[in-house]
N, C-alpha and C positions, 0 to 999 in steps of 0.2 A: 625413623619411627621408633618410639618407646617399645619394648621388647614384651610387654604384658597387652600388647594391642594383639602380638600372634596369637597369646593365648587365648584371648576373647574371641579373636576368629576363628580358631579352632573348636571352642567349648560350641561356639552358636553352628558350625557346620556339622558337627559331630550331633549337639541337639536336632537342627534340620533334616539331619538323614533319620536318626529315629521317626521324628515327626511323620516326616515323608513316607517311611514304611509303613507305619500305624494307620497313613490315610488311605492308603493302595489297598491295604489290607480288604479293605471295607467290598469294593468292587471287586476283587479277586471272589473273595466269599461268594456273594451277589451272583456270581456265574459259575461258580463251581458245585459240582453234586458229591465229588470227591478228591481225598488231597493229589490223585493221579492227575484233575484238572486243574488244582491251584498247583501245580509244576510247570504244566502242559502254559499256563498262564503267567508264570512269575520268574518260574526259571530257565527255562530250556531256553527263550526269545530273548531274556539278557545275557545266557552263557553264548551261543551261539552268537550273537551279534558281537558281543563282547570281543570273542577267536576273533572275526572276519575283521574286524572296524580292527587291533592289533596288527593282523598281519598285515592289513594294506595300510598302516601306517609303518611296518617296517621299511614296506617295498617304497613308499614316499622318501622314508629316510635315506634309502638305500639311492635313491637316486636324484635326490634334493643334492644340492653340490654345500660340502661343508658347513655341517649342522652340527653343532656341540653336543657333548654326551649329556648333559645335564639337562639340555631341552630335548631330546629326545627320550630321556629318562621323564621327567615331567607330563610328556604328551601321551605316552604312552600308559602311566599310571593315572594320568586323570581322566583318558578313555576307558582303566578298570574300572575309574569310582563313581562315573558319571549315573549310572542306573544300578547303581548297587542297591539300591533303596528295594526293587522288584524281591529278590531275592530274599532280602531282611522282612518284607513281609511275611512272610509263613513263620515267623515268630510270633505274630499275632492273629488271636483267633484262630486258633489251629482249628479247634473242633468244629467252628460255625461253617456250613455247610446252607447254603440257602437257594440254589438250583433246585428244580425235578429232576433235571436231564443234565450233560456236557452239552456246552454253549454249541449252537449252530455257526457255522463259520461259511463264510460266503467263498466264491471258487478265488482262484488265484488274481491278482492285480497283478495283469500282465502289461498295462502302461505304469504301472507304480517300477517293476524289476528295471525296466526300458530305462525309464529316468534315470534309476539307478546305475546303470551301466552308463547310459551316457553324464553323468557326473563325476564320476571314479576316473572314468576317460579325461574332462576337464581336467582333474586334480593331477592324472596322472601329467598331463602336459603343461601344467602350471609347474608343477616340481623340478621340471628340467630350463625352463625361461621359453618353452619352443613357439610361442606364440605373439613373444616378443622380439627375442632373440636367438 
C-alpha cells in the first residue's frame, strides 16, 4: 500500500474525532445545567470505563498464552482512543448550558452489571482455550 494512503487515514480519523466531538457536544449541553454535569456526562463515564476496559485487558493479556508486544500495545491504545471523542466534547460549547435542572437518572441496571459479569467471565475463558481445550 502507497505510504500517503496512511496519511489520508490519519487526516480523515483525526478529522472524524473532531467531528464526533462537536456532535456529542450538542446532547451533552441539552442535559446539562452546569459544566459539574457535562463532566458528570462526558468525562468521568469515559475515564472510568476507559481504567476498567485497560486493566481487564491486561489481565486477558496476562493470561492469553503468547501475545506479542505490539498487539497488545495496539489493543490497549485503541481501547484509550475509542471514546475519546466524550471528553473532547467540553471543547465545544463550553458556555451553552440548556437544562433547568441535572438530568434525572433512573436506579441502577442491575441485569445490564449481570450481563456484564457474565461476559468478562466468557472472555476470561476464551483467553485461556478452556472451553475448548
Amino acid at each position: 500500500m502507497p505510504s500517503w494512503t496512511y496519511v489520508v487515514a490519519t487526516a480523515v480519523g483525526i478529522g472524524g474525532l473532531f467531528l464526533t466531538a462537536r456532535l456529542f457536544s450538542d446532547p451533552v449541553s441539552e442535559l446539562s445545567s452546569s459544566i459539574s454535569d457535562k463532566r458528570a456526562i462526558a468525562v468521568w463515564p469515559w475515564l472510568y470505563g476507559t481504567v476498567i476496559c485497560v486493566l481487564l485487558e491486561v489481565v486477558y493479556v496476562l493470561l492469553s498464552p503468547a501475545v506479542g508486544a505490539g498487539s497488545v500495545f495496539a489493543v490497549i491504545f485503541g481501547t484509550i482512543s475509542v471514546g475519546v471523542y466524550a471528553p473532547m466534547s467540553m471543547m465545544f460549547n463550553k458556555q451553552r448550558l440548556l437544562a433547568d435542572g441535572p438530568p434525572a437518572l433512573p436506579h441502577h441496571p442491575v441485569s445490564g452489571y449481570v450481563l456484564l459479569a457474565a461476559l468478562v467471565g466468557v472472555n476470561l475463558l476464551l483467553t485461556r482455550g478452556w472451553l475448548w481445550g
